[in-house]
C-alpha positions as CSV (number, residue, x, y, z in Angstrom):
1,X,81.9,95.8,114.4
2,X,80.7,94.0,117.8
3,X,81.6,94.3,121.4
4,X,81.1,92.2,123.6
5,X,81.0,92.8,127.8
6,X,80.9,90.1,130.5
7,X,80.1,90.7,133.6
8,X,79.1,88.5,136.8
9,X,82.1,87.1,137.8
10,X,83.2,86.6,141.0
11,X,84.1,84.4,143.8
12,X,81.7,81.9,145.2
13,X,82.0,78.6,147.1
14,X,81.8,74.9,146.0
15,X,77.9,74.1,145.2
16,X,77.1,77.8,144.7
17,X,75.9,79.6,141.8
18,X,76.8,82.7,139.3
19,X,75.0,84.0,136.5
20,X,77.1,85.4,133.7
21,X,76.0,88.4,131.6
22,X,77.4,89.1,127.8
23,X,76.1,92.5,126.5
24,X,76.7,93.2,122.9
25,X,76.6,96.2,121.0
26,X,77.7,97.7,117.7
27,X,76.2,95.9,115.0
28,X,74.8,92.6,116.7
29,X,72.4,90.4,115.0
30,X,70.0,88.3,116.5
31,X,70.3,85.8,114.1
32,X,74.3,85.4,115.6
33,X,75.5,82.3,117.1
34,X,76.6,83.5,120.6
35,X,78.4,81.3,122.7
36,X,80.7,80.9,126.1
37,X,84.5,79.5,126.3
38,X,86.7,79.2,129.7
39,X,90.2,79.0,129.9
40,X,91.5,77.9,133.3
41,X,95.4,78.8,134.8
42,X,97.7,77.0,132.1
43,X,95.0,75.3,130.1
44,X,93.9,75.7,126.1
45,X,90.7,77.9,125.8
46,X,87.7,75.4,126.1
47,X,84.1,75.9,124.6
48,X,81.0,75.6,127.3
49,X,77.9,76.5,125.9
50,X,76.6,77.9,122.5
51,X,73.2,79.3,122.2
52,X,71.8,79.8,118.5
53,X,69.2,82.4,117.0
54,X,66.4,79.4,117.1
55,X,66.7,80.5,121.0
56,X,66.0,77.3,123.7
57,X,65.9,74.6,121.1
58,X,69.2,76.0,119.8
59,X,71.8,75.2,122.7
60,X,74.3,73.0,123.4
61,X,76.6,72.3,126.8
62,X,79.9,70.9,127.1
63,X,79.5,67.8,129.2
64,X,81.5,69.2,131.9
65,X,78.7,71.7,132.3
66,X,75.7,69.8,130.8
67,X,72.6,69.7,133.2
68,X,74.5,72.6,135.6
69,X,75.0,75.4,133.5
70,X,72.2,77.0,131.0
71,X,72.6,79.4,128.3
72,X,69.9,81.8,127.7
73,X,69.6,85.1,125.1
74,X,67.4,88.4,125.4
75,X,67.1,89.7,121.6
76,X,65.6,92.5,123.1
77,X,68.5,93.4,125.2
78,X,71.4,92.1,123.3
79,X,72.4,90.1,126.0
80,X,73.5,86.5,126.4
81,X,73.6,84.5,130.2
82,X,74.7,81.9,131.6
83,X,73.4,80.6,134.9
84,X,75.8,78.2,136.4
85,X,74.6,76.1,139.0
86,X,76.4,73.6,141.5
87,X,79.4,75.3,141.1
88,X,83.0,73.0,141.3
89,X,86.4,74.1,142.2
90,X,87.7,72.9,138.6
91,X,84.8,75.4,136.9
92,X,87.8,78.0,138.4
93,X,88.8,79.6,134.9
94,X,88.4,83.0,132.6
95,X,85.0,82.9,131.2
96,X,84.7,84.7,127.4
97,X,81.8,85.5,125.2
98,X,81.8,84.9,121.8
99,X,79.5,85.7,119.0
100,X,79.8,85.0,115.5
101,X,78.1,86.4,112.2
102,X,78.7,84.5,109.0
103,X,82.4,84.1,108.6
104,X,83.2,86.9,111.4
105,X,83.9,86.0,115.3
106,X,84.0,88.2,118.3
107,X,85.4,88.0,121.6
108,X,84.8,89.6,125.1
109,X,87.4,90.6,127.7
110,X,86.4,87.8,129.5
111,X,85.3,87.9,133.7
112,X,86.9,85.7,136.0
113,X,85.2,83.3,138.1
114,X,86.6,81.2,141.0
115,X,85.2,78.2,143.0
116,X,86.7,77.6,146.6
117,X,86.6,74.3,147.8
C-alpha cells in the first residue's frame, strides 16, 4: 500500500509562484511513475505533469502548463514537486498526486491552490 500527502497549496496572486510537495510512504518505489492532476470547480479531473523513474528526461507537461510548471522527484526522500511558475487565475483548481506501480494507482487528498486576478 502507498500514501500519498500534498502539501504547498495556498493562495497567491496572478504571475506568482507555488511549489507543490507529494510525500509518499508505505511501499513506494522509485521505479513508480508519479504524476500531478487538477480538477478545477465543476470541471473533469485533468492530468498536468508526469514525472518517470528515468528522472529529468522522463517528464512530460500538459500544454496548459508546459514551460511554467516543472516536475521534479527526490528518490531519497520519497517526494515528488512541482514548481509552478507565472501563475494564472484559470490554474485555480484541486491539485492531486498520483503514483502508479505496475497495474496499481494511488491518489493523494489533493491541496488546493487558488490564483487571484
Amino acid at each position: 500500500q502507498v500514501q500519498l500527502v500534498e502539501s504547498g497549496g495556498g493562495l497567491v496572486q496572478a504571475g506568482g509562484s507555488l511549489r507543490l510537495s507529494c510525500a509518499a510512504s508505505g511501499s513506494i518505489r522509485s521505479s513508480s511513475t508519479m504524476a500531478w492532476y487538477r480538477q478545477a470547480p465543476g470541471k473533469q479531473r485533468e492530468w498536468v505533469a508526469t514525472i518517470t523513474s528515468a528522472g529529468v528526461v522522463g517528464t512530460n507537461y500538459a500544454d496548459s502548463v508546459k514551460g511554467r510548471f516543472t516536475i521534479s522527484r527526490d528518490n531519497a526522500k520519497n517526494t515528488v514537486y512541482l514548481q509552478m511558475n507565472s501563475l494564472k487565475p484559470e490554474d485555480t483548481a484541486v491539485y492531486y498526486c498520483r503514483a502508479q506501480q505496475g497495474v496499481r494507482v494511488y491518489w493523494g487528498q489533493g491541496t488546493q491552490v487558488t490564483v487571484s486576478s
